[in-house]
N, C-alpha and C positions, 0 to 999 in steps of 0.2 A: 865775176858776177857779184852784185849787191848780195851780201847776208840779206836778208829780210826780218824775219824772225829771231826772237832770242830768248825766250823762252816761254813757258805755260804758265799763267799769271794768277786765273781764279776758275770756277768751275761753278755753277749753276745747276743744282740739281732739283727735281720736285717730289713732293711726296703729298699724300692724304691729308694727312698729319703733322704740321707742321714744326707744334710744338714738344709732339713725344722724341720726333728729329732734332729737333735743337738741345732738348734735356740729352739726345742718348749723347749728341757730339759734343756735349761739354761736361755731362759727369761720368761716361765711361773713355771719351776719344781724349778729353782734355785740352779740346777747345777751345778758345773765349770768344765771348757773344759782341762784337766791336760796335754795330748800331743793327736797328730797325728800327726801316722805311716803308712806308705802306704795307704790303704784303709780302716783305721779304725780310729774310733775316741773315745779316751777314755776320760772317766768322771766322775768326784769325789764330793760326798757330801761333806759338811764340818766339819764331825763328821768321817768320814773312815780314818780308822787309817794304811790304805795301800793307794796309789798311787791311784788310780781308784776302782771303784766297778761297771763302766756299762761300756760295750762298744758298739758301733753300729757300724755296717757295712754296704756294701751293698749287695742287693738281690733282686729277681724280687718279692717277699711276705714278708709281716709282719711275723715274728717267732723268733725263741729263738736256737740261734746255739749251747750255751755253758752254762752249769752251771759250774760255779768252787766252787772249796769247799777248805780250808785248812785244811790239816790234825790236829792229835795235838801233833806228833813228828814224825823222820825223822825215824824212827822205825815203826812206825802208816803208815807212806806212802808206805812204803816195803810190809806190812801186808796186805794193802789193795788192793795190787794189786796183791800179791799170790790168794787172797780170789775171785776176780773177775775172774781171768785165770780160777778159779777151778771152777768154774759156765762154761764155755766154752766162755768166750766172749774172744775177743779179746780185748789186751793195744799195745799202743802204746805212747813207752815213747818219750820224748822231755827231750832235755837237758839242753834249754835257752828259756825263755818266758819274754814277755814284764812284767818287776813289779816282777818278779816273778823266781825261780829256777827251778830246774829240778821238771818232774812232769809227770805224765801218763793222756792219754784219753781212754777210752771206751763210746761204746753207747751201753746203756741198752736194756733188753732185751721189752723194751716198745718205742723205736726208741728215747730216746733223750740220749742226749751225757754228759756226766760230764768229767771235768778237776780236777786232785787232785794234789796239792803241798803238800811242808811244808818251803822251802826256801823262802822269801818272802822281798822284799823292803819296809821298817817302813817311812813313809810318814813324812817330815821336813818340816814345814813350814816354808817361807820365809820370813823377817819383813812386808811386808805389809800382809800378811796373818796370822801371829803371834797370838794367842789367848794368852792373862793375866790369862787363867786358863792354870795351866803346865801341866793337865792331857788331854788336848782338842786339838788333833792335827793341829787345824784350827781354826781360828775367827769366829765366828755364823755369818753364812750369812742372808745379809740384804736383800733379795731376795724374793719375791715370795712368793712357797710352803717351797722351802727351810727347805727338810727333811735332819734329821740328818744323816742318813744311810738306804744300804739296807737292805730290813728285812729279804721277805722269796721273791720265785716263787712258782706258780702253774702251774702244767700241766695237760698234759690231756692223758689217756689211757683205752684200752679196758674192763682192767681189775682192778679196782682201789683194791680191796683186794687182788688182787698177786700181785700189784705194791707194795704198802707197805710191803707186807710179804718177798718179794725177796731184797727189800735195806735194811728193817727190817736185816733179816737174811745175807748178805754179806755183809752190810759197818755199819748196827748199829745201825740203826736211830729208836728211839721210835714210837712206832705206839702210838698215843693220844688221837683220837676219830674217828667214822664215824659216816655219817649219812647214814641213810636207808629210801625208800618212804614209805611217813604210810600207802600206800593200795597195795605194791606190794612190796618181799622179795629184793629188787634190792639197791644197796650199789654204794650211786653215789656219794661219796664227803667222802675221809680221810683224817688227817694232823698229818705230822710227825715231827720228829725233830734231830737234833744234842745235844740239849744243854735244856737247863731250859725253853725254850720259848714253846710254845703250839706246835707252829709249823713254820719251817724255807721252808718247803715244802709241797704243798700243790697236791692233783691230785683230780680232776673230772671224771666222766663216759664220754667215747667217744664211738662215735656208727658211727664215720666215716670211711673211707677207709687208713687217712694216720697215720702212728707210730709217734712221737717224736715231737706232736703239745704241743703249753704252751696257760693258759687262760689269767694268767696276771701274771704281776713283780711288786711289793710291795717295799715301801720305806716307815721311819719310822720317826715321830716326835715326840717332847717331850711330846703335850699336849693336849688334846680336842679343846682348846680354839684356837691352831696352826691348827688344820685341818679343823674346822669351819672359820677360816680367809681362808686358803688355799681353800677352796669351792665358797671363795667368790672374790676371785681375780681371781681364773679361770674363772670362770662365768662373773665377770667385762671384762676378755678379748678375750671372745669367747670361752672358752672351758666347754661344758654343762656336769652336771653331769650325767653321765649312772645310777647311783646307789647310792642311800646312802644321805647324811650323816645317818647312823645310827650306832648298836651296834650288834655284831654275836653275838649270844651264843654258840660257840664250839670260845674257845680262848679269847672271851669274849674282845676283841679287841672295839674301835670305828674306825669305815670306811669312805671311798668315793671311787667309780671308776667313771673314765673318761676313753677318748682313746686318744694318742696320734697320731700327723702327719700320720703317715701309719695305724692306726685304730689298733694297740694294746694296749690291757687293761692296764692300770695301776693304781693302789692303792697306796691310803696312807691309815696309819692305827695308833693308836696310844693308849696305854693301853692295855691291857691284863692280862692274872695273870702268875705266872711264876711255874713252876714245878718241885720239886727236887728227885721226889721218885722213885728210881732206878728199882722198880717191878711195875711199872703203870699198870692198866689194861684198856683199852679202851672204854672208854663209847656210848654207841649207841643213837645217837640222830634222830628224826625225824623233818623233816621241819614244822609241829606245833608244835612242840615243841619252835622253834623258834630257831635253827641251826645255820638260816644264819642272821635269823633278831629277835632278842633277844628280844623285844618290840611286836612281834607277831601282827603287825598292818598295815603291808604292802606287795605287793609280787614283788618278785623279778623280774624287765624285762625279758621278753625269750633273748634279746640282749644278757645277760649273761652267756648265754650256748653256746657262740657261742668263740669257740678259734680258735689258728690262727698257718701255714697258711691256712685260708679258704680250706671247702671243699664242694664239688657238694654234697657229702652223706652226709642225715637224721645226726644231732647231738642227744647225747645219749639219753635226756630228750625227741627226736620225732622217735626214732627207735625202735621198738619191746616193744614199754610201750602201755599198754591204753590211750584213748584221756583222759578219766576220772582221770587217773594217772597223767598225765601230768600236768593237771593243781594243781591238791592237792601239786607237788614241789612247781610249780611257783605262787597256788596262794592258802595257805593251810589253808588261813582265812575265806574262802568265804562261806563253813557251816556254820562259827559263824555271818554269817553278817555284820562280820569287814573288808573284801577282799577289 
């Protein structure tokens, strides 16, 4: 079977505010501002080997307009949009994009939207941006968090096993683990992938009223010792950490989330293991097992159930679970008297 996909290319998110967003991702994340176009502002780590990989807009909520993904040939993008029509969605091609070639949108059958190319702008650095390594499109930024690239998104839907099963089955993507609550059959956390990485995409259980919410957007550094500096210059300048620093066990990654200017999540992450095995089978974890916090010695803020744009209705973790349930996600230590 054709690959299709090859990896998560740039990410589209909105906010209120557009410019308190751009100041936080380039003088606390370490950012750079590469152009703005009309009402958008795009922006590039110093390891994206394209033009930009975020951009922000404006909007009356915090939320996630667009994921884009690039194909991994101009065959593959044809492929993929036969394969999505035949589900019944609707595309809608475009034939010029900022960065970027001709390309199709659809919005999934779980309300969020993805952008798919394969035409694409290879990013030149300029002499004062110039890196002495010839493989490094950019000079290591002296910056902040100053991650290399983006990694993955999460989002959030009603149904996280038909979410994975339906992109699974139409564009490709490896289903790689879930997790399951250890006192109730309910499957609220899978991650999938394009490529050798654990996961490039992430979805949560939603138990809200609205389709095509995201939790957070994810950006990636070389080293422990980078994300532990990066925890601590955030915090140096006002921005407290939600979560973390710790280590998942599904992807086995090291973490931190914070929120940015308009209160969407964002992650750095950094390590993990990588996976080559063309017939993977999906491992089922439980949150004592230690899923999200591999160290099994703390529990996760309810904060963290909470994705965006905000809604009136109960989130998945407080809809139709047991009170008793609830806390075994968020706090599955508390039997052992480590909680």
């Amino acid at each position: 079977m054709i690959k299709l996909l090859s990896h998560l290319a740039h990410l589209e998110i909105t906010t209120p505010d557009v410019e308190a967003s751009v100041r936080f991702y380039e003088q606390q994340m370490g950012l750079r501002v590469f152009a703005r176009e009309e009402d958008k502002v795009y922006l590039r780590a110093w390891g994206d080997y394209y033009n930009y990989s975020l951009v922000i807009s404006e909007a009356a909520e915090p939320g996630l307009a667009v994921m884009a993904w690039r194909t991994s040939s101009a065959e593959a993008l044809e492929e993929a949009a036969k394969r999505v029509e035949a589900k019944g969605v609707d595309v809608t091609w475009i034939e010029k994009s900022p960065g970027h070639g001709r390309s199709f949108v659809f919005t999934g059958p779980y309300g969020h939207t993805m952008e798919l190319f394969w035409e694409v702008e290879k990013y030149q650095a300029d002499g004062e941006h110039a890196s002495v390594f010839p493989d490094r499109p950019e000079r290591r930024s002296q910056h902040a968090v100053s991650p290399r690239q983006l990694d993955h998104v999460t989002v959030a839907a009603s149904d996280v096993r038909g979410f994975a099963d339906w992109y699974s089955e139409v564009l490709g993507f490896r289903i790689m683990a879930y997790t399951v609550l250890d006192e109730a059959p309910v499957t609220v956390f899978s991650v999938i992938t394009t490529n050798e990485k654990s996961h490039d995409l992430g979805v949560v259980l939603d138990g809200s009223d609205r389709p095509g919410r995201v939790n957070h957007i994810a950006f990636w550094v070389d080293s422990r010792e980078e994300l532990l500096q990066g925890a601590d210059i955030l915090m140096e300048n006002g921005t407290p950490m939600e979560y973390g620093p710790s280590i998942h066990g599904i992807g086995e990654q090291s973490f931190l989330y914070f929120r940015d200017p308009s209160t969407l999540r964002v992650e750095v992450n950094t390590g993990g293991y990588r996976n080559y095995v063309p017939d993977w089978e999906p491992n089922v974890w439980t949150p004592s097992a230690g899923s999200n916090n591999l160290y099994r010695n703390g529990a996760m803020p309810m904060s963290m159930t909470e994705s965006f744009p905000p809604s009136d209705a109960p989130s998945a973790t407080e809809e139709g679970i047991h009170p008793d349930t609830r806390e075994a996600l968020l706090n599955p230590y508390a039997k052992q008297g480590r909680g």
